[in-house]
Structure formats: C-alpha cells, structure tokens
Residue frames relative to the residue before (quaternion, step in Angstrom):
aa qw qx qy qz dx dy dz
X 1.0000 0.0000 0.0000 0.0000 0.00 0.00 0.00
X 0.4531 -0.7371 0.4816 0.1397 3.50 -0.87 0.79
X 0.4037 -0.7512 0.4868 0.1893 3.33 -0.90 1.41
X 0.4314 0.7521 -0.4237 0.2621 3.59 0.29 1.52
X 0.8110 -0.2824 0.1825 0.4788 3.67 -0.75 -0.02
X 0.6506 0.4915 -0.2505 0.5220 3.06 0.69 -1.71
X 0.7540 0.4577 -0.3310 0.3355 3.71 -0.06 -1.10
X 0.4357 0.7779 -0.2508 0.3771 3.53 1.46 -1.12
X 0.7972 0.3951 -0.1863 0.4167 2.68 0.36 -2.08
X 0.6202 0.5580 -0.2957 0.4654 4.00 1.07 -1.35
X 0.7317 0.3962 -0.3549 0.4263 3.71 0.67 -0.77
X 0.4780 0.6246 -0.3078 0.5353 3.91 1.64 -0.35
X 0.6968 0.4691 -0.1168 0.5299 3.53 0.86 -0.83
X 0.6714 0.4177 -0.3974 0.4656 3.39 0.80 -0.27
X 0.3794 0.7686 -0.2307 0.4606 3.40 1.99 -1.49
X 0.7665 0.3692 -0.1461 0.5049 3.47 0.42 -1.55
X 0.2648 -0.6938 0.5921 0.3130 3.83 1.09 -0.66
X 0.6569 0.5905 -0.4424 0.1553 3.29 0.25 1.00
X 0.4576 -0.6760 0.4176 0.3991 3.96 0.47 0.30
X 0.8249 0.0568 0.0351 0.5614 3.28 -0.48 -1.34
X 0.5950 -0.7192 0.3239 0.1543 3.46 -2.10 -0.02
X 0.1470 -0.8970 0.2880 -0.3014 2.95 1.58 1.95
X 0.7833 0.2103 0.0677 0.5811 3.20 0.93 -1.36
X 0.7048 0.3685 -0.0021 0.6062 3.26 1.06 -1.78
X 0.0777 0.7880 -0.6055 -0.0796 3.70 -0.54 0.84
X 0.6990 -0.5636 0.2645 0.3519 3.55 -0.81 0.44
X 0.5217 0.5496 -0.3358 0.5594 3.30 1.75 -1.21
X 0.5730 0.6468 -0.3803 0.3298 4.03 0.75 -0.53
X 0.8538 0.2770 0.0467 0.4383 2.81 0.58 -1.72
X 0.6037 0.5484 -0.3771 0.4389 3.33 1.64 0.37
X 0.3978 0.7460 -0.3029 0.4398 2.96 2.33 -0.35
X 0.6660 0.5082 -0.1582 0.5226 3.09 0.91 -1.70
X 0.6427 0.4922 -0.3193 0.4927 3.99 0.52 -0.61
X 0.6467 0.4728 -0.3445 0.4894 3.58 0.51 -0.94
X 0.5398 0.6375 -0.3196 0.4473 3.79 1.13 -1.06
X 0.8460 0.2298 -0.2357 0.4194 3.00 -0.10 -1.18
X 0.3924 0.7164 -0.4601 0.3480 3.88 1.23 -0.48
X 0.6400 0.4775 -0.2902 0.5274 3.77 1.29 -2.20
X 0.6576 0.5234 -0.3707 0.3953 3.47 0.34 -0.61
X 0.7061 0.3504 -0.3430 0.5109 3.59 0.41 -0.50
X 0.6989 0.3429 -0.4791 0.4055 3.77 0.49 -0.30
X 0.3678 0.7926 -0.4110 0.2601 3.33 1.17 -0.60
X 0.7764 0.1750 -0.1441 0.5881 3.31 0.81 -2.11
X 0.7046 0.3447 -0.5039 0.3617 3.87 0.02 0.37
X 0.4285 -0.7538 0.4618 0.1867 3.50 1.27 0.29
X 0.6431 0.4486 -0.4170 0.4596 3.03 1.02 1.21
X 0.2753 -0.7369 0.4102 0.4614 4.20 -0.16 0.16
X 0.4827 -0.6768 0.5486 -0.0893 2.94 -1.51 0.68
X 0.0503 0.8144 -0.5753 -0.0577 3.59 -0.15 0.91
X 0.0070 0.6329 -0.7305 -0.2565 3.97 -1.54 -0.66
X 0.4919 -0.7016 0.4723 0.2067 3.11 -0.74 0.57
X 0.7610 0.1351 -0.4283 0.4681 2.61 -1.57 1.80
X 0.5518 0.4580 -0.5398 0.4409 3.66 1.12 0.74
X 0.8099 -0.0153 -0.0022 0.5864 3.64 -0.98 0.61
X 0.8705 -0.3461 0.1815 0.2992 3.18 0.12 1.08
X 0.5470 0.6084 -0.4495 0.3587 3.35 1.07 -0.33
X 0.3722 -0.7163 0.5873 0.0581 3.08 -1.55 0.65
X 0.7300 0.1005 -0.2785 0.6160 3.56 1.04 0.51
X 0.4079 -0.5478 0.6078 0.4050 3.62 -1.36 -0.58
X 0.1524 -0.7612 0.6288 0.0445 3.28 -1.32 0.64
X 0.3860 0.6672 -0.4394 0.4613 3.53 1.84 -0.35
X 0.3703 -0.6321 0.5552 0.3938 3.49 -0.95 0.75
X 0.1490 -0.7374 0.5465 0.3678 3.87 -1.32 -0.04
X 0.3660 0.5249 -0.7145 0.2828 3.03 -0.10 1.61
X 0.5386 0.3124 -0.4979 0.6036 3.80 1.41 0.51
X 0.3783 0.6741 -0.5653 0.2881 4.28 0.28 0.11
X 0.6485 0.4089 -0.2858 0.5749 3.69 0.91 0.59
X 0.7237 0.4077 -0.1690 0.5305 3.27 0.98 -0.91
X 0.4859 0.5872 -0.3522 0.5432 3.63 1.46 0.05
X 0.5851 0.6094 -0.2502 0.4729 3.04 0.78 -1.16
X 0.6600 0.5665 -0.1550 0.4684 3.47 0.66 -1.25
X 0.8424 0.3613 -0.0470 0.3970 3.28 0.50 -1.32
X 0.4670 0.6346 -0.2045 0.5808 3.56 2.07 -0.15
X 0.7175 0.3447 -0.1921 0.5739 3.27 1.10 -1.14
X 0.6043 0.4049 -0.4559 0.5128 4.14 0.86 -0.14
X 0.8360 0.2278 -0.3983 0.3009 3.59 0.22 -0.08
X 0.4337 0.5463 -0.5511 0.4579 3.83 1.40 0.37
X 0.6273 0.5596 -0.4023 0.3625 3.97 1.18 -0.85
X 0.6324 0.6602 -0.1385 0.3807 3.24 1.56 -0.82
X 0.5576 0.3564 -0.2367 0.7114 3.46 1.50 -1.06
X 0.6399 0.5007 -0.4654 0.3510 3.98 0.19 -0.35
X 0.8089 0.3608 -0.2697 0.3779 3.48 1.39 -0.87
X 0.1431 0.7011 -0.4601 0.5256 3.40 2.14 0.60
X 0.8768 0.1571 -0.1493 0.4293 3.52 -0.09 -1.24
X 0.8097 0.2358 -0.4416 0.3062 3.37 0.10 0.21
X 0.2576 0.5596 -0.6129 0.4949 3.54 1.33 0.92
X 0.7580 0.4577 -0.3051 0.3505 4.02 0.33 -0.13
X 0.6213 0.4399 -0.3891 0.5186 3.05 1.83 0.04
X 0.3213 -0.6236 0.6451 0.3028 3.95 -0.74 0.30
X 0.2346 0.5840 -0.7537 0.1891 3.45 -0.86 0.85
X 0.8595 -0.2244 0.3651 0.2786 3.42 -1.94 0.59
X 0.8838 0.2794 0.2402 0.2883 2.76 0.12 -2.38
X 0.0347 0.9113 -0.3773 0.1612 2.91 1.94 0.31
X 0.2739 -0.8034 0.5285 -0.0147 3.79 -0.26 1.49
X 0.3301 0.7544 -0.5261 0.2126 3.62 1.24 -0.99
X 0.8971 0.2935 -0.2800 0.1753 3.00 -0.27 -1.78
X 0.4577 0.6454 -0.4113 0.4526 3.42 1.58 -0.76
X 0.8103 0.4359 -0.1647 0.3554 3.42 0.42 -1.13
X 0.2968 0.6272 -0.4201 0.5848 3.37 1.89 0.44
X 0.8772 0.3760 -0.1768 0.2406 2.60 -0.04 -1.96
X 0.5710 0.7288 -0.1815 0.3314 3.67 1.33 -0.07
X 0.6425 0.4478 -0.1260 0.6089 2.11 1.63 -1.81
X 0.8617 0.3345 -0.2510 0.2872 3.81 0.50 -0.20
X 0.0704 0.5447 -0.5353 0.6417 3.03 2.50 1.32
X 0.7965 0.4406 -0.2724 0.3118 3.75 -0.41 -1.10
X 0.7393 0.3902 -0.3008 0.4591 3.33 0.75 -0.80
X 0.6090 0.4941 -0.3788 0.4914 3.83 1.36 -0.68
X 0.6087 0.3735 -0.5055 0.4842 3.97 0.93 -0.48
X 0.6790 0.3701 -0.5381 0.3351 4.07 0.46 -0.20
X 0.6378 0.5625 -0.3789 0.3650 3.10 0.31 -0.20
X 0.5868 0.4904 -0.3434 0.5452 3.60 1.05 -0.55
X 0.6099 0.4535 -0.3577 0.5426 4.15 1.18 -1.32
X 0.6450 0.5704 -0.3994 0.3147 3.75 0.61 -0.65
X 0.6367 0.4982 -0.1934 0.5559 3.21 0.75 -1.16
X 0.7151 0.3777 -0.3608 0.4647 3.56 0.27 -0.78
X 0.6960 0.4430 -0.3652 0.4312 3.92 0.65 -0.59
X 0.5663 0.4464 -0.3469 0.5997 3.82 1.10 -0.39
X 0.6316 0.3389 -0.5411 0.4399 3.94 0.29 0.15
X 0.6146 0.4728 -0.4058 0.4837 3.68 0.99 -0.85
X 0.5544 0.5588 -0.4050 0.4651 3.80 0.29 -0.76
X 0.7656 0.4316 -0.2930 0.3765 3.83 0.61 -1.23
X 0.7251 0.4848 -0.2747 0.4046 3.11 0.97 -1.28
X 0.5049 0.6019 -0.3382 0.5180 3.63 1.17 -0.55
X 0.7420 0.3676 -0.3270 0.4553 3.73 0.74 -0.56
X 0.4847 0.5347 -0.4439 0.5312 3.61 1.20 -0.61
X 0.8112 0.4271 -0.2914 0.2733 3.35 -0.13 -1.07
X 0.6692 0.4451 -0.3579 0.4754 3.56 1.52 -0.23
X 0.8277 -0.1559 0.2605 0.4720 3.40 1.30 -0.10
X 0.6077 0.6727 -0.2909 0.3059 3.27 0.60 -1.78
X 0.5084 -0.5043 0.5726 0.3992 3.93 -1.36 1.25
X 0.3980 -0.6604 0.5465 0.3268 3.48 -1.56 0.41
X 0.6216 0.4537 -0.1836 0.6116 3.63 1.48 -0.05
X 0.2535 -0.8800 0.3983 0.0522 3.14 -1.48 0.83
X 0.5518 -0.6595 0.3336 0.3863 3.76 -0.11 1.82
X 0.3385 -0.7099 0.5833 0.2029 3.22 -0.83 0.72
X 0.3502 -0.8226 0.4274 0.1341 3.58 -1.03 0.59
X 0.1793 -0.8782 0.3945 0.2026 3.21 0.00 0.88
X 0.2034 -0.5886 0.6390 0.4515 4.09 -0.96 -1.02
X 0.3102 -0.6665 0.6677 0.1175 2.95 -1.68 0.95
C-alpha cells in the first residue's frame, strides 16, 4: 500500500471506525493530515510532502512515522469535530468525550513523532550524516 493521501485518509477512517463519509469527510480528515504533516516538518525543520497532499507528487515523510501520521490526522479531525459539536446544544453533547480522545491521540502522536525522528536521527549519525545543518543561503 502506498504511503499517500488517499491511503492516509482510509487508514484515519478505519482509526475513527467509520466506513463511509457521513461523519468523517475527507476535507476533515485531510485537514487533520496536512496538520500533523506541518508539525512533523516543523520539528525536523525541514518540509515534508506525502503524496497527493497539496499537490505533491511524491512523499518525502519518512514511513517510519506512516503510522504515527495516521495517529496524528485522526487527533486533530477528532479535535475540529469537538470544536463543532461543543457549538451544538444537544442533551447528549459528545464534545467532551471527543476532546478527551482527541487529546489522548494527539499526545500519543506526538510522543510516536518524536520517537521516530530520534530513530531517523540516530540512523543518520550512524551512517555518517553532519550532526548540524548547512544553512542555505540566496545568491
């Protein structure tokens, strides 16, 4: 299976337990993917594509975080879901559960993130790789 959008989005959706795009729309949960994508270039301070988000045409995300994406896509679509239905007044008001999930979910990506960028580093040290990065300039 290819590390790309399309696959993302299905492996987010299972995550969410949900089949079709009733609940979960795609614009949701690609929202939430693109998130967590800025986040990962963020800490390695490099950008980062997967193909078929914005336009990219390959993936540059290592996929030893392609699980942990997954993870981290689904805590912030759970997150914007519990934005909106704290704004509805219903009885039964799910928000908080759905807070509270969504920010279990976003603290376990963030823990898988970090842990896959130390393996990613140490794997470059060990082949060689400058521990610092050349700074680029414009001529």
């Amino acid at each position: 299976m290819p590390f790309d959008l399309s696959n993302t989005i299905s492996r987010v959706r299972n995550l969410l337990i949900e089949s079709g795009t009733a609940i979960w729309t795609d614009a949701i949960i690609t929202e939430g993917i693109r998130l967590a994508v800025g986040e990962a270039a963020l800490r390695k301070v490099q950008p980062f594509t997967l193909a078929g988000l914005d336009g990219a045409g390959s993936t540059t995300l290592p996929a030893v975080l392609e699980s942990a994406l997954v993870v981290g896509g689904a805590a912030y679509a759970v997150l914007a879901r519990s934005v909106d239905r704290a704004e509805q007044f219903e009885l039964a008001n799910e928000a908080p559960t759905l807070t509270a999930w969504g920010e279990a979910r976003l603290a376990d990506w963030r823990r898988m993130l970090a842990e896959g960028l130390a393996a990613l580093r140490a794997a470059e040290l060990r082949a060689g790789a400058a521990p610092w990065m050349a700074w680029e300039t414009e001529e």
